[in-house]
C-alpha positions as CSV (number, residue, x, y, z in Angstrom):
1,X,-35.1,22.8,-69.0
2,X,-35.4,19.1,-68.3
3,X,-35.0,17.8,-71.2
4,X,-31.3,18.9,-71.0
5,X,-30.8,17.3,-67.6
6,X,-31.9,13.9,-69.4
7,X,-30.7,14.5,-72.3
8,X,-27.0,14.3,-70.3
9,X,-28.0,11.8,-68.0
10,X,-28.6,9.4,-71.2
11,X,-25.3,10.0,-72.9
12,X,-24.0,6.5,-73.0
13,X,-20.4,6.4,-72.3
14,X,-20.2,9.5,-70.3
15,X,-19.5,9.0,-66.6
16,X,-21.0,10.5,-63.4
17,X,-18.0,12.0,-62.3
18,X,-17.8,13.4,-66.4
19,X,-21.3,14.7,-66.0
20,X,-20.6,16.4,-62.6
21,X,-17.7,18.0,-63.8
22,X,-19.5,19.2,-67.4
23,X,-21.7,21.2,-64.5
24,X,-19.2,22.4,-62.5
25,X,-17.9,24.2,-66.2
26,X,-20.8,25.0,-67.7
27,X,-23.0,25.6,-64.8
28,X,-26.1,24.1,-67.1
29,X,-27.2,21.0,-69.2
30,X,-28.4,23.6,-71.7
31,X,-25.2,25.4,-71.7
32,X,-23.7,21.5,-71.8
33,X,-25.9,20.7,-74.6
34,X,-25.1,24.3,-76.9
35,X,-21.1,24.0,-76.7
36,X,-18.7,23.0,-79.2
37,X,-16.4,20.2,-78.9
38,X,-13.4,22.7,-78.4
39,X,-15.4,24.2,-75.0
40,X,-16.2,21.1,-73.8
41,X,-12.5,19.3,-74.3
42,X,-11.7,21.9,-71.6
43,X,-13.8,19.9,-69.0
44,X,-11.3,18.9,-66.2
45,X,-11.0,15.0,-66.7
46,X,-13.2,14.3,-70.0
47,X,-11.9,12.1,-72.4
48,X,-12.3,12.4,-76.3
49,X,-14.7,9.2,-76.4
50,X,-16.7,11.2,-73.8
51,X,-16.5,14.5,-76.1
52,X,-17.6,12.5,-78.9
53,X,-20.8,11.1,-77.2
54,X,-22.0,14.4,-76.3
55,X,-21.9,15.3,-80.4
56,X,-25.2,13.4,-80.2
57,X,-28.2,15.9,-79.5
58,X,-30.5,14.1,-80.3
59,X,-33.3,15.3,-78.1
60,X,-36.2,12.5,-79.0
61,X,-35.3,10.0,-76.3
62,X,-35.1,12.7,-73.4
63,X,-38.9,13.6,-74.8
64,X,-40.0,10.3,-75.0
65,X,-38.7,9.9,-71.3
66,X,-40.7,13.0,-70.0
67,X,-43.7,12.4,-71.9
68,X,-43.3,9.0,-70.2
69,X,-42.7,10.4,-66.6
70,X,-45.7,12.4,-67.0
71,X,-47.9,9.1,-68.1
72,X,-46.9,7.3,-64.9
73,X,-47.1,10.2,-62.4
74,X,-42.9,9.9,-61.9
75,X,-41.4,13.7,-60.5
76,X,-37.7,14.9,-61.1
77,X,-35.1,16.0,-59.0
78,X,-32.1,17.5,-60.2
79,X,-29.1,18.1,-58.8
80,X,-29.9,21.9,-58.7
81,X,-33.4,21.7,-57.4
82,X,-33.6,23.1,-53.6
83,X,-35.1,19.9,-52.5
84,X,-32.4,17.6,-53.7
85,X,-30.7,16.6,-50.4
86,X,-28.0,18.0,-49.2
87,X,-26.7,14.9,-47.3
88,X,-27.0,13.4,-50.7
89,X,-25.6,16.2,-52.7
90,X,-22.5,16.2,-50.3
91,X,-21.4,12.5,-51.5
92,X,-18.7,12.0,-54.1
93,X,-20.4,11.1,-57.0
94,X,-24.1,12.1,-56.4
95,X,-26.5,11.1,-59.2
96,X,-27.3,14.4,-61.6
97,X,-30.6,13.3,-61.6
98,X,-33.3,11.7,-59.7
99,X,-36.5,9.7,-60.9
100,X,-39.1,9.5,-57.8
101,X,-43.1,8.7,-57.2
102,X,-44.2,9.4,-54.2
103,X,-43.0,12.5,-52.0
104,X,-39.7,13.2,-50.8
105,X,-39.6,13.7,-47.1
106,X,-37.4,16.0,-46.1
107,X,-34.5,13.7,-45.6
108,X,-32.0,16.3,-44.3
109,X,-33.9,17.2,-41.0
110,X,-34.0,13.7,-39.6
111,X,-31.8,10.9,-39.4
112,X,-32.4,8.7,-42.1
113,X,-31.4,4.7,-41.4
114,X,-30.8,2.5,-44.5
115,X,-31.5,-1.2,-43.6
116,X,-29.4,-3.5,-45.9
117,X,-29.4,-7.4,-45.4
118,X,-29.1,-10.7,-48.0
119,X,-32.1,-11.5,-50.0
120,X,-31.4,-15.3,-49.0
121,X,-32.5,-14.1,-45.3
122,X,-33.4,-16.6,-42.5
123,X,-36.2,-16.3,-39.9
124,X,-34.0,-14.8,-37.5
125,X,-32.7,-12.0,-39.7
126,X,-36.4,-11.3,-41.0
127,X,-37.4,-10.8,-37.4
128,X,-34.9,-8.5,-36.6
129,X,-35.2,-6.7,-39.9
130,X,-39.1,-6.2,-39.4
131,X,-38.8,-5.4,-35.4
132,X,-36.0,-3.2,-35.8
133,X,-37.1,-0.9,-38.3
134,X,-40.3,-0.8,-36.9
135,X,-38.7,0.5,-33.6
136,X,-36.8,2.6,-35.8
137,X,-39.7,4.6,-37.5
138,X,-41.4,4.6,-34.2
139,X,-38.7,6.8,-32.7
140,X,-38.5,9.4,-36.0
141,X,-36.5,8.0,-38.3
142,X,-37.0,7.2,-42.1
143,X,-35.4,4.1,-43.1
144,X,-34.4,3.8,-46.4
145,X,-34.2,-0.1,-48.1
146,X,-33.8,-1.2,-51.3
147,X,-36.8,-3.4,-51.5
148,X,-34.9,-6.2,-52.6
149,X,-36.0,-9.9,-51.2
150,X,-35.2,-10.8,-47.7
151,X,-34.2,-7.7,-45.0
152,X,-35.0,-5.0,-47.6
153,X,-38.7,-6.0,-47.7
154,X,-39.3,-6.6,-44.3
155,X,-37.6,-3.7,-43.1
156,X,-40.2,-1.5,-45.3
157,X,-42.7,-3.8,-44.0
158,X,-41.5,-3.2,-40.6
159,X,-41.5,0.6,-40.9
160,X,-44.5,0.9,-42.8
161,X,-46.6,-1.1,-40.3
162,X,-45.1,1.9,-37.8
163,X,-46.7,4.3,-39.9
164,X,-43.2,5.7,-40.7
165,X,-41.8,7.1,-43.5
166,X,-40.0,4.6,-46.2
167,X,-37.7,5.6,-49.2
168,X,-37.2,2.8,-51.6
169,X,-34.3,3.2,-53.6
170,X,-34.3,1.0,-56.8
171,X,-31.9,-0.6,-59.1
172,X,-34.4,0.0,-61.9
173,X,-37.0,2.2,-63.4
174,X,-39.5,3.1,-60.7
175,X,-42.1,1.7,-62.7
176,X,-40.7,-1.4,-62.8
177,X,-41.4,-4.1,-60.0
178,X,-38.4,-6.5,-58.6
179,X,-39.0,-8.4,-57.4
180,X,-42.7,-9.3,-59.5
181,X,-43.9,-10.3,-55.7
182,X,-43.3,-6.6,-54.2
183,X,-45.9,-4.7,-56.5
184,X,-47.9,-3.8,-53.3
185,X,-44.7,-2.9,-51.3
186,X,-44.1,0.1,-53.5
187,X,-47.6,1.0,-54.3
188,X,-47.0,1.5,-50.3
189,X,-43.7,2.6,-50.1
190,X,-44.9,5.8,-52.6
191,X,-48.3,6.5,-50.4
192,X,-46.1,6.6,-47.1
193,X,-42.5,8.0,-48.5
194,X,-40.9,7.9,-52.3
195,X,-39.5,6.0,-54.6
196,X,-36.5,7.2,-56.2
197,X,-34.4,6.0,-59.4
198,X,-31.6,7.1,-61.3
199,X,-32.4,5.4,-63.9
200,X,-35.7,6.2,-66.1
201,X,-39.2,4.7,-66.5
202,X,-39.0,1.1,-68.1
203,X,-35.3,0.3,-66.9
204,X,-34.8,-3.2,-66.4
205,X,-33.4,-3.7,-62.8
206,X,-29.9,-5.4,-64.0
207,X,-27.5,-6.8,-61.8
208,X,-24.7,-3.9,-62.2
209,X,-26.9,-1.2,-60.9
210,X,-27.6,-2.5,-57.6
211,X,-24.2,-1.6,-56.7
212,X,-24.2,1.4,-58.0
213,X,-27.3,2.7,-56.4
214,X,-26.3,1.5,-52.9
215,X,-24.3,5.2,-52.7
216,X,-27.9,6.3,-53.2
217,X,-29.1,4.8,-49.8
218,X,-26.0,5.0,-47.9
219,X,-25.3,9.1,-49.6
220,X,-29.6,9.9,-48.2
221,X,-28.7,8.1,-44.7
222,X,-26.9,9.1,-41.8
223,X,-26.2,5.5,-41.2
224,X,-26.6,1.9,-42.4
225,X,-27.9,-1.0,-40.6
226,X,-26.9,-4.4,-41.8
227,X,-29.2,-6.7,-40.5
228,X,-28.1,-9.7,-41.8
229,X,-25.2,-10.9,-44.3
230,X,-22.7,-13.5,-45.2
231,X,-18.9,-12.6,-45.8
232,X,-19.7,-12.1,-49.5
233,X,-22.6,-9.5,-49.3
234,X,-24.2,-6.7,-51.6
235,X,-24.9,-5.2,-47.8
236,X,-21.4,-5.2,-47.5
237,X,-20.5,-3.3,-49.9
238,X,-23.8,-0.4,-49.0
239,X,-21.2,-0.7,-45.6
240,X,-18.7,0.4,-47.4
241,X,-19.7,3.1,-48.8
242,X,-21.5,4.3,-46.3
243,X,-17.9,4.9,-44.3
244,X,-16.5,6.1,-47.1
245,X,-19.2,8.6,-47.3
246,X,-18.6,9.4,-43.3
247,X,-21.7,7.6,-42.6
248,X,-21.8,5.1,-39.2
249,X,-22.4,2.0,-39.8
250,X,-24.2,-0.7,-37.3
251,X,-25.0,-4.4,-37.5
252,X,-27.2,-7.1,-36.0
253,X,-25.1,-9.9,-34.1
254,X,-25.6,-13.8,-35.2
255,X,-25.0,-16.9,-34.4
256,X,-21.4,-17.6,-34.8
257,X,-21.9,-20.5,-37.2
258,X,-24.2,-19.3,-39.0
259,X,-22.9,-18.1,-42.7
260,X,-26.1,-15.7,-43.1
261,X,-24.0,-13.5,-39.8
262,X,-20.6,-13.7,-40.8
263,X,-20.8,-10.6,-43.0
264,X,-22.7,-8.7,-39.3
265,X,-20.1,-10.2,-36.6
266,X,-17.2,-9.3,-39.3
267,X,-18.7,-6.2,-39.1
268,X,-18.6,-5.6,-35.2
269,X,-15.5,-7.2,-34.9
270,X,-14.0,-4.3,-36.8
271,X,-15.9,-1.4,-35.1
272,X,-19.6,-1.5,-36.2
273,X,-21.8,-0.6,-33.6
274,X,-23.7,-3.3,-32.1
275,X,-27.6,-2.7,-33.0
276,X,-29.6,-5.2,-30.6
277,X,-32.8,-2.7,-30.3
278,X,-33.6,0.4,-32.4
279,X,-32.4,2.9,-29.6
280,X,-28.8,1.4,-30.1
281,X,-29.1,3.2,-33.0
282,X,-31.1,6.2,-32.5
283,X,-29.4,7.8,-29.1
284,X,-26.3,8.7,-31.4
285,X,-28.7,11.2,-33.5
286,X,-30.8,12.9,-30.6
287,X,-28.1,15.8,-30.2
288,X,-28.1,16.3,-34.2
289,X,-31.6,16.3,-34.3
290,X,-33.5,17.9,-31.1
291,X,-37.3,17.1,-30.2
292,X,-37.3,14.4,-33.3
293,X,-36.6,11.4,-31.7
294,X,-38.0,9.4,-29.3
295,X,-36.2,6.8,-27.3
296,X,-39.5,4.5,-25.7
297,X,-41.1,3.3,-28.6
298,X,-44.2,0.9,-29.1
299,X,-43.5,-3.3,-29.5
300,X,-43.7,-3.8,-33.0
301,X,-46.6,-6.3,-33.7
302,X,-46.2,-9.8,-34.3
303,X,-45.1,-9.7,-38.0
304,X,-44.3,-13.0,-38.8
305,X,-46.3,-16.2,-38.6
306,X,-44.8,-19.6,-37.1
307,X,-42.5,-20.9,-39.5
308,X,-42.9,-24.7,-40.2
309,X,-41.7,-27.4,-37.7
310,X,-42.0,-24.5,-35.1
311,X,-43.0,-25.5,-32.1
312,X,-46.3,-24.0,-30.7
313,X,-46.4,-22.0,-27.5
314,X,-47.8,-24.0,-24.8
315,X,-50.8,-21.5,-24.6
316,X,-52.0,-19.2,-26.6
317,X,-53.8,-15.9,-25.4
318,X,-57.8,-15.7,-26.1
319,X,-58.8,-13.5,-28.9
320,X,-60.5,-10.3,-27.8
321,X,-64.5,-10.5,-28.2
322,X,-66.2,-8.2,-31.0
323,X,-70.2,-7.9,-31.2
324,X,-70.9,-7.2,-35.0
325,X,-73.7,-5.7,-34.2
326,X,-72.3,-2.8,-31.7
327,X,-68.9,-2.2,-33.4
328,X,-70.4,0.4,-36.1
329,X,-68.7,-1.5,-38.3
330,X,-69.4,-1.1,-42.5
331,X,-70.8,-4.0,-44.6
332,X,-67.3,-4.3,-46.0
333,X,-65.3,-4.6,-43.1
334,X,-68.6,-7.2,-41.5
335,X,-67.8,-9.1,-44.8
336,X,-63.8,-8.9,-44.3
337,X,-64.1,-10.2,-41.0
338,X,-66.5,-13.1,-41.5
339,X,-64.4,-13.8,-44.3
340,X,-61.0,-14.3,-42.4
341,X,-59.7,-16.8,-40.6
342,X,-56.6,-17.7,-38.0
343,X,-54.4,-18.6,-40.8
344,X,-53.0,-15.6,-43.0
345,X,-54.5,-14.9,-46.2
346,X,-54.2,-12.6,-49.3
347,X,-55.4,-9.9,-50.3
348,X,-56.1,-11.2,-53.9
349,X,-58.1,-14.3,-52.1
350,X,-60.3,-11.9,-49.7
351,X,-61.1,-9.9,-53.1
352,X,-62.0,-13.6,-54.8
353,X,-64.1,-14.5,-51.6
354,X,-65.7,-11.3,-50.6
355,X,-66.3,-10.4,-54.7
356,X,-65.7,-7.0,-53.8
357,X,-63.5,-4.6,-55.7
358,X,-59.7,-4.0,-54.7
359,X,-60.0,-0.6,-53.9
360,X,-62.8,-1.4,-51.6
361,X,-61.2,-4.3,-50.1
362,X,-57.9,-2.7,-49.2
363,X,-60.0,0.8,-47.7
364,X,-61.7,-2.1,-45.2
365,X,-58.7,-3.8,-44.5
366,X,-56.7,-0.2,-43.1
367,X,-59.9,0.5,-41.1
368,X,-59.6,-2.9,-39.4
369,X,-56.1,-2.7,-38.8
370,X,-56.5,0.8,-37.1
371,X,-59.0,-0.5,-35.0
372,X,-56.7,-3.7,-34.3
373,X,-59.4,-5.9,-35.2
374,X,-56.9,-7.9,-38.0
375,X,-53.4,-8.0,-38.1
376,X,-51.3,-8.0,-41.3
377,X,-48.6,-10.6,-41.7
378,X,-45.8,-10.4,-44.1
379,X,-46.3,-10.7,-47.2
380,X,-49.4,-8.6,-47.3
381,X,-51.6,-11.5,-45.7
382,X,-54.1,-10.7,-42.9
383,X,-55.1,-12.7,-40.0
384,X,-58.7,-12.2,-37.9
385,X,-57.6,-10.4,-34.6
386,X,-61.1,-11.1,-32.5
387,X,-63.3,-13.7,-31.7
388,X,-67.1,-12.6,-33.5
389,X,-69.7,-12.6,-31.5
390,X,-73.0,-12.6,-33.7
């Protein structure tokens, strides 16, 4: 039952490599949860202060945690489910058990990328980060972030505006939002992939599990893609892991000077492959994974808007022409469109300015975007994309 499978994963000061091995000798949580302290001092590797947490069986917080699961919509995995990945469960200390929302593509029959990069990222490195996974989803891969600030983001922007498949994996309950900014990102994130969490509903995202979850996205991938990182990097360390794991490991050249590449070019110099366009990347995986990938993929879209002091291009291309009147359009998207402008807005203002409801507005906004008539920008802003002829 799950309730056993939480009720383990909550024992505070048992260790994953403890709980794995309680498994391995018991075969169960239940069984885990029903033996004496004489059975489970035979455990290879458990230590008395473990065997003494497990006297607790206290079932009430593993209930509260379900009945809480249930509330938000949040599924389980556990590490004897048929759909818990094999790619993951091959690692050396996979998690027992897995919070998600969302649905779990099936991560062991194409090659999964995980995009790691600073939070502190520069123009340059969000370009990349947004372009390359975009190519990357394009050709058939999932890419896997953290959704941290910086490269995470914009590579699950980048992917997502492919129409690709994202899986966010959190340092925190998956019904918690870090950063506050991204609520959006992984309202998307679980429409077009999963969210997954080791760590239950209403767990604060704390600085210690960040490292720890970086097995997660380096254990689901078949390699990790550092976009962007100085010498001291938490992307580093998701690189690290990922060759311990036998993953590959690529990274984005930068400027030599500049401390936000130092971690990539460290990178290269000792081996990493060099990832300048997404099929780089890609043509290693097409004999693992025949007919899935796709080596001519679409230009990702302009995804950024001209930072300030930028200088403009000398001249800029003439919006395509729209006649309201022919395009079959709906009063919503009419409104949407008369409503924006050449300068990137939010969604909260086009709600405030249009007065229509957010469920509405967001429907309108997809449709448009389909049809190319806006174009989304980061940060879940949209720009007009045609010139209105009335």
């Amino acid at each position: 039952m799950l309730k056993y499978w939480v009720w383990l994963s909550q024992r505070e000061g048992v260790g994953n490599q403890t709980r794995l091995a309680l498994l391995e000798h018991f075969a169960t949580p239940e069984d885990v949860y029903y033996a004496d302290e004489g059975e489970i001092l035979l455990t290879e590797g458990i230590t008395r202060r473990e065997a003494e947490a497990l006297k607790d069986k206290n079932l009430s917080g593993a209930d509260k945690i379900l009945a809480d699961c249930e509330r938000l919509g949040l599924q389980l995995l556990t590490l004897h489910d048929a759909a818990y990945p094999v790619r993951l469960r091959s690692i050396y200390d996979p998690p027992c058990l897995l919070y998600t929302r969302g649905r779990l593509p099936a991560v062991d029959e194409l090659p999964a990328i995980a995009v790691v990069g600073t939070r502190k990222a520069s123009p340059y490195g969000i370009r990349c980060a947004e372009d390359l996974a975009f190519g990357l989803a394009d050709g058939g891969a999932i890419v896997v972030t953290g959704l941290a600030r910086g490269i995470d983001s914009a590579a699950a922007q980048g992917a997502l505006r492919a129409g690709g498949i994202v899986v966010g994996v959190l340092g925190g309950g998956a019904d918690v939002i870090y950063p506050r900014e991204n609520g959006w990102l992984y309202d998307d994130v679980a429409a077009a992939g999963c969210l997954i969490s080791e760590y239950p509903p209403g767990t604060e995202p704390l600085p210690g599990h960040f490292p720890i979850r970086n097995r997660i996205m380096s254990g689901l991938s078949v390699a990790a893609l550092v976009v962007e990182a100085p010498a001291r990097s938490g992307a580093l360390i998701t690189a690290g892991m990922a060759l311990d794991q036998g993953r590959d490991v690529f990274a984005v050249p930068g400027p030599i000077y500049a401390e936000n590449s130092k971690g990539c070019n460290r990178l290269i110099r000792d081996g990493a492959g060099v990832a300048a366009e997404p099929w780089d990347i890609l043509r290693d995986y097409v004999a693992q994974f025949p007919g899935k990938l796709r080596g001519q993929t679409r230009s990702a879209p302009e995804l950024m808007e001209r930072q300030p002091g930028q200088a403009a291009e000398a001249a800029q291309p003439a919006l395509p022409s729209l006649s309201l009147k022919d395009a079959g359009l709906t009063d919503d998207q009419i409104l949407l469109l008369r409503t924006l402008t050449d300068r990137p807005m939010p969604v909260d203002d086009l709600i405030e300015l249009t007065e229509l409801p957010a469920r509405r507005v967001l429907s309108a906004l997809t449709m448009l975007e389909i049809d190319q008539y806006v174009t989304q920008c980061s940060g879940k802003r949209y720009v007009r994309a045609v010139t209105l002829i009335k």
